[in-house]
C-alpha positions as CSV (number, residue, x, y, z in Angstrom):
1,X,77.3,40.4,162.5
2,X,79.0,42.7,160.2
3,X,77.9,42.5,156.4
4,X,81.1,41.8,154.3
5,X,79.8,44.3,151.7
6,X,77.4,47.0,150.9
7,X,73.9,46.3,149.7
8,X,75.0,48.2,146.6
9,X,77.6,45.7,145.9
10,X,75.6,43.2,146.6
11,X,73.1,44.6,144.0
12,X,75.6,45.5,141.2
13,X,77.5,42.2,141.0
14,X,76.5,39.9,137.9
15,X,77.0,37.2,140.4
16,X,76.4,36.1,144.1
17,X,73.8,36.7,146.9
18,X,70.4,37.2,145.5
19,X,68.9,38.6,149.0
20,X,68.2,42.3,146.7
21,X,65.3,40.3,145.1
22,X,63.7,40.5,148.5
23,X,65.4,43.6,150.0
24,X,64.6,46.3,146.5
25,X,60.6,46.4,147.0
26,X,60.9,47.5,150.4
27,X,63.9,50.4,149.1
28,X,61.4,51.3,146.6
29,X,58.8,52.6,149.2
30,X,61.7,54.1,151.1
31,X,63.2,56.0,148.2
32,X,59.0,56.7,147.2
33,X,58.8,57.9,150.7
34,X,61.4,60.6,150.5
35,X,59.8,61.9,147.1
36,X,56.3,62.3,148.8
37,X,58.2,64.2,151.7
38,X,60.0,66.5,149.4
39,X,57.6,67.4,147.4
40,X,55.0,67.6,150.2
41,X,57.2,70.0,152.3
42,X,58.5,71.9,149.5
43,X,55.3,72.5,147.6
44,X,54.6,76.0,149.1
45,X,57.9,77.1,148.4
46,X,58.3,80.5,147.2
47,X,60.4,81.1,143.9
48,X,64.1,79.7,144.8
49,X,67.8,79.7,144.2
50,X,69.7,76.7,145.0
51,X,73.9,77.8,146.2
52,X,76.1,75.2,146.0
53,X,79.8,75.0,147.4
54,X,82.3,73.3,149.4
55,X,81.1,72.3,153.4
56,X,84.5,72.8,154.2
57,X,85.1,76.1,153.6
58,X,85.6,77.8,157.2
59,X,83.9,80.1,158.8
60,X,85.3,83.9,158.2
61,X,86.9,83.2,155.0
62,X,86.4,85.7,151.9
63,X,84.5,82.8,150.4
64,X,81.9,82.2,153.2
65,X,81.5,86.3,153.5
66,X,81.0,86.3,149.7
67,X,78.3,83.6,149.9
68,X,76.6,84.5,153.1
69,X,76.6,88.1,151.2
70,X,74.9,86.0,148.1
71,X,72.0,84.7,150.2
72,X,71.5,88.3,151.9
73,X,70.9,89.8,148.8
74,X,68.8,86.5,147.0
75,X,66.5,87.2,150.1
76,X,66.2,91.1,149.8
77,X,65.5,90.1,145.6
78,X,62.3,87.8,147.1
79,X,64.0,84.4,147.1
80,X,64.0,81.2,149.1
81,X,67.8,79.9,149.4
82,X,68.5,76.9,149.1
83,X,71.2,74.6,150.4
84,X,72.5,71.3,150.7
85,X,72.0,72.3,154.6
86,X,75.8,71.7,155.6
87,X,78.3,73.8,156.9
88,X,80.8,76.0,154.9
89,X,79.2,77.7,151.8
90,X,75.8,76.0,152.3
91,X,75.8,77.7,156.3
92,X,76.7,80.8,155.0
93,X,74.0,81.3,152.5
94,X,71.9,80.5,154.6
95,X,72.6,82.6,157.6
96,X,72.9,85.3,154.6
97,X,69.0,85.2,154.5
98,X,67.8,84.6,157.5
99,X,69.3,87.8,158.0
100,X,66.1,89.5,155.9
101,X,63.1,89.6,157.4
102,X,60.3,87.0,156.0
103,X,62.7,85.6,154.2
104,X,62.8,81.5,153.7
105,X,66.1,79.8,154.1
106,X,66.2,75.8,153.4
107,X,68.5,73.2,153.8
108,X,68.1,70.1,151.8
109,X,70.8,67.3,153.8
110,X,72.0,64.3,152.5
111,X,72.9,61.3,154.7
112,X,76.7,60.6,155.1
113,X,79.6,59.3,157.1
114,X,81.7,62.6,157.4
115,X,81.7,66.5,157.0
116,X,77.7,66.9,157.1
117,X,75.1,67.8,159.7
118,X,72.3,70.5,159.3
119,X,73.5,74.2,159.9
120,X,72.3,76.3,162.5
121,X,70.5,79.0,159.9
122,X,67.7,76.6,158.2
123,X,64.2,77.5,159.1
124,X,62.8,74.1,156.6
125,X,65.0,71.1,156.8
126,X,64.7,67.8,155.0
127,X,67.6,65.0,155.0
128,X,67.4,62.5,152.3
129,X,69.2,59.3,152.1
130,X,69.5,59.3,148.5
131,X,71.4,61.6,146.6
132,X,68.9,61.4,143.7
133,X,66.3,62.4,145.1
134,X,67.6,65.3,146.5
135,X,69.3,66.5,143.4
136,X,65.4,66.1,142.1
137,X,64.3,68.6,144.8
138,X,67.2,71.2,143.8
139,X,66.4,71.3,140.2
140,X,62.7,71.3,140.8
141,X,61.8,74.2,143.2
142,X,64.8,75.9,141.9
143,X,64.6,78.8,139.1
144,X,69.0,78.5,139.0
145,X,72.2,77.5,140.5
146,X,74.8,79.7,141.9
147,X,77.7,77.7,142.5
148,X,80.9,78.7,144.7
149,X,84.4,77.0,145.0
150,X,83.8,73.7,145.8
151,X,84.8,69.9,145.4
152,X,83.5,66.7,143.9
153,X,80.1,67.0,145.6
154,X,80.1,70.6,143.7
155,X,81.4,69.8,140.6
156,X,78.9,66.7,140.6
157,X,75.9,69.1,141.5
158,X,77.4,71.8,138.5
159,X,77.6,69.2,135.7
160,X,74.2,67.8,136.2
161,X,72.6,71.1,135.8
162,X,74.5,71.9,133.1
163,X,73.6,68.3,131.2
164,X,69.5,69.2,131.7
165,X,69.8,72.4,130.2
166,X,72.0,71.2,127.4
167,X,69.4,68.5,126.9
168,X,66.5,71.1,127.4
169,X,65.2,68.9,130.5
170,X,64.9,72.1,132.3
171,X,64.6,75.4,130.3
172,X,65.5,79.2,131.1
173,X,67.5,77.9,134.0
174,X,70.8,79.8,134.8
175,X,74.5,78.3,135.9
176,X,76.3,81.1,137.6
177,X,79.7,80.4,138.5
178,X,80.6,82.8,141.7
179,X,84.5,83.6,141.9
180,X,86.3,83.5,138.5
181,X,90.3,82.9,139.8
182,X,88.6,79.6,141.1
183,X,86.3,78.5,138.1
184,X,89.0,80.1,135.5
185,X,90.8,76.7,134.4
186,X,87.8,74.7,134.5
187,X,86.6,77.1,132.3
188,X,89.4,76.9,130.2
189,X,89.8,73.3,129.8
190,X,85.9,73.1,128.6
191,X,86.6,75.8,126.1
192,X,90.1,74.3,124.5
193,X,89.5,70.8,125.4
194,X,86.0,70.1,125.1
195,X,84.9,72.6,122.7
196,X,88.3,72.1,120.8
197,X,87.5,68.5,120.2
198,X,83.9,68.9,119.7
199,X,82.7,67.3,122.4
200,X,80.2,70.4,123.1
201,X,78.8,73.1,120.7
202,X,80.2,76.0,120.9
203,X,76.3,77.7,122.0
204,X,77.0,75.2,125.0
205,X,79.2,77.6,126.4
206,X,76.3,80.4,126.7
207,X,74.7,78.0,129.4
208,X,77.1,79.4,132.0
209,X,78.1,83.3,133.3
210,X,80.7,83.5,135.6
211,X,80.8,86.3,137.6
212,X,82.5,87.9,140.9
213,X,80.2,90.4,142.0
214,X,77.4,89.1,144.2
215,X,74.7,91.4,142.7
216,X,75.7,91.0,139.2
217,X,74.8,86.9,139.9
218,X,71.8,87.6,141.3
219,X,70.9,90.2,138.6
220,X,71.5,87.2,136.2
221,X,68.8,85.1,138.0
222,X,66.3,87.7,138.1
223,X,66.4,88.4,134.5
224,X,66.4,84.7,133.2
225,X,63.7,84.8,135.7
226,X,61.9,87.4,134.0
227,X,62.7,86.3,130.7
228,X,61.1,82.6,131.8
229,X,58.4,84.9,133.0
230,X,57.3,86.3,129.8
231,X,57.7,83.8,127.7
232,X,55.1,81.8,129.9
233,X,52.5,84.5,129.8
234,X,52.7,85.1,126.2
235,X,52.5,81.4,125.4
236,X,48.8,81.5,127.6
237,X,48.2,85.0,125.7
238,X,48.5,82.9,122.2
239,X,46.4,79.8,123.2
240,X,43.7,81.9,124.8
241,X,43.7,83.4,121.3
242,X,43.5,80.4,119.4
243,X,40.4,79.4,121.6
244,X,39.1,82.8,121.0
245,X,39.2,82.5,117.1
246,X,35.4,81.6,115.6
247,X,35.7,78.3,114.5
């Protein structure tokens, strides 16, 4: 009764079972499913900041006091933090704004075999089964990433970003790295390695701030914010304008 491999292996390999003809249609209105959720629940959300980090980072550590500080003070600046809704970093941003009054603290879970379960400070919860549609959800109701140390799940969630605003996917959307002993040689094997070999443009490397102060990172989201702000309304002051003009 036990498969001998996964249904993505099944699906993947050029040859063998062909039971995914019949078994993808029915994923498709799963996978459509957890889209409709999403964006159904999420709709309402006020403006948000998505914090990323590692789920095992324990409880009382400089790095879970530094982001549970981080949420506290994205609340008090009027945003919804986001999470992946695990422990570690993503339980301590989020108890970090449920300490503010009226302020909305989400957890975003992802199904897996080990580490995660939804945190004990997440007032909206929503667990996906597919990692792709819940990285759709963080970049959409998101206005940036602040990202902690973390591991592969981190690094994955940090790179994506990075390759939609490089590609201008999403626009006026800021990368702040949080802790700058931990980032520092990532940081500078993209600048000697990447940038040294011309892998990325030298402007690419204005897509990220790295910071350690908790207030300067959130000062860098409220300004992009602003700046995303403006831009908007003077773009709707220019076409209502051009209507205006006497034909």
């Amino acid at each position: 009764m036990v498969p001998t491999s996964t249904h993505d292996e099944r699906l993947l390999a050029r040859q063998g079972p062909s039971d995914w003809v019949h078994m993808d249609p029915w994923r498709v209105l799963r996978i459509q499913a957890e889209f409709v959720e999403g964006f159904g629940q999420l709709a309402e959300l006020p403006p948000a900041v998505t914090v990323f980090g590692s789920a095992r980072t324990p409880e009382g550590s400089a790095d879970y006091q530094t982001s549970q500080a981080l949420g506290r003070a994205l609340a008090e600046a009027g945003y919804a933090v986001i999470t992946g809704g695990g422990p570690g970093i993503m339980e301590a941003a989020n108890r970090g704004a449920q300490e503010v009054d009226g302020a909305v603290s989400v957890g975003l879970g992802i199904e897996l075999p080990f580490e995660q379960r939804m945190n004990d400070y997440v007032d909206l919860g929503i667990e996906f089964r597919y990692f792709f549609v819940r990285k759709t959800m963080f970049v959409k109701y998101s206005c940036g990433f602040i990202t902690l140390p973390g591991g592969f799940g981190t690094l994955d969630e940090l790179f994506e970003a990075l390759t939609l605003v490089q590609t201008n996917k999403v626009t006026s959307f800021p990368v702040v790295l949080l802790g700058s002993e931990f980032w520092g040689g990532l940081l500078e094997w993209i600048k000697a390695t990447l940038l040294g070999s011309g892998k990325i443009a030298p402007q690419d490397l204005d897509l990220i701030s790295v910071t350690d102060d908790v207030d300067e990172a959130v000062r860098i989201i409220v300004d992009a914010d602003r700046a995303r702000s403006k831009q908007r309304q003077e773009e709707l002051e220019a076409a209502a304008a051009q209507y205006a003009e006497p034909q």
